[in-house]
C-alpha positions, 0 to 999 in steps of 0.5 A: 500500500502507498502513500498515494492510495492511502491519501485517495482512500482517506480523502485526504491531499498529500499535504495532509498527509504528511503534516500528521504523519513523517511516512506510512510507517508512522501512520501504521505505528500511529494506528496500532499504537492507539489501539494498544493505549485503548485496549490497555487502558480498558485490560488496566481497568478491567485488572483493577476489578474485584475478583479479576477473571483474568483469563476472561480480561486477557481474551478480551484483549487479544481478541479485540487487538487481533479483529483490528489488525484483521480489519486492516490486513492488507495495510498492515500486511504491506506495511511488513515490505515497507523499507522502515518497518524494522523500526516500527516493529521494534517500537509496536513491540514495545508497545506491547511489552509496555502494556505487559508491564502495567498488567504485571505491576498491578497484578503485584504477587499473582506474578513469579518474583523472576518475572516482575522486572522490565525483561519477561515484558519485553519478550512477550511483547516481541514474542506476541509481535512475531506470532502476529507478524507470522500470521499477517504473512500467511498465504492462507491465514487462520481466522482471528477468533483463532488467532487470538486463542493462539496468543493466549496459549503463547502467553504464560497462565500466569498473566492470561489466567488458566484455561 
């Protein structure tokens, strides 16, 4: 996808464009980025309830960041052949590694003391972007409902709660 058909799909001039966004790449961080902030900041709230179903609240999550990637494919999928995607990878894994963080930091002693620094977030963060990466590049993918079930079953029980 380019610069050229996103600006004709949203209506938009060129100069629009780039007065919001330096390239795609910024664009496709800034869309999944506020998505993760909203799912977040709904998953923090939802944690902080009495008698959490975590299983429940985690699913919820995946699901609703999984049907919006989906919703978006062929954009997202695109944005994987784009020249500086590395970089927007690195920072959505963050991102994600980020909001891993805030659930562990309310969760207190739920979590494995080995577990509670910045490192096991990182590294669900970039595991839960290669398994999505993964799946926006198969040739025939598996439906989101069972996209989202594979991301649960990737992360430990500890933080998604047990089956």
């Amino acid at each position: 996808m380019s610069i050229s058909a996103v600006v004709e799909i949203a209506g938009i001039t060129r100069n629009t464009f780039y007065s919001q966004f330096a390239d795609i790449d910024d664009l496709a961080f800034t869309v999944l980025t506020d998505e993760f902030h909203t799912i977040g900041a709904d998953d923090i709230a939802l944690r902080q309830s009495t008698n959490p179903d975590e299983r429940q609240i985690a699913r919820r999550a995946a699901t609703r960041l999984v049907d919006h990637i989906d919703r978006r494919r062929l954009f997202y999928k695109s944005s994987l052949e784009w020249r500086v995607s590395a970089r927007a990878h690195g920072t959505l894994a963050t991102a994600f590694a980020d909001q891993v963080s805030a659930s562990i930091a309310i969760m207190g002693d739920r979590v494995p003391p080995a577990h509670r620094d910045g490192f096991t977030a990182r590294y669900i963060g970039g595991g839960a972007m290669a398994l999505i990466t993964a799946w926006l590049q198969d040739e025939n993918p598996m439906a989101a409902s069972e996209m989202a079930e594979r991301l649960l079953a990737a992360m430990p029980e500890w933080l998604v709660g047990p089956e």
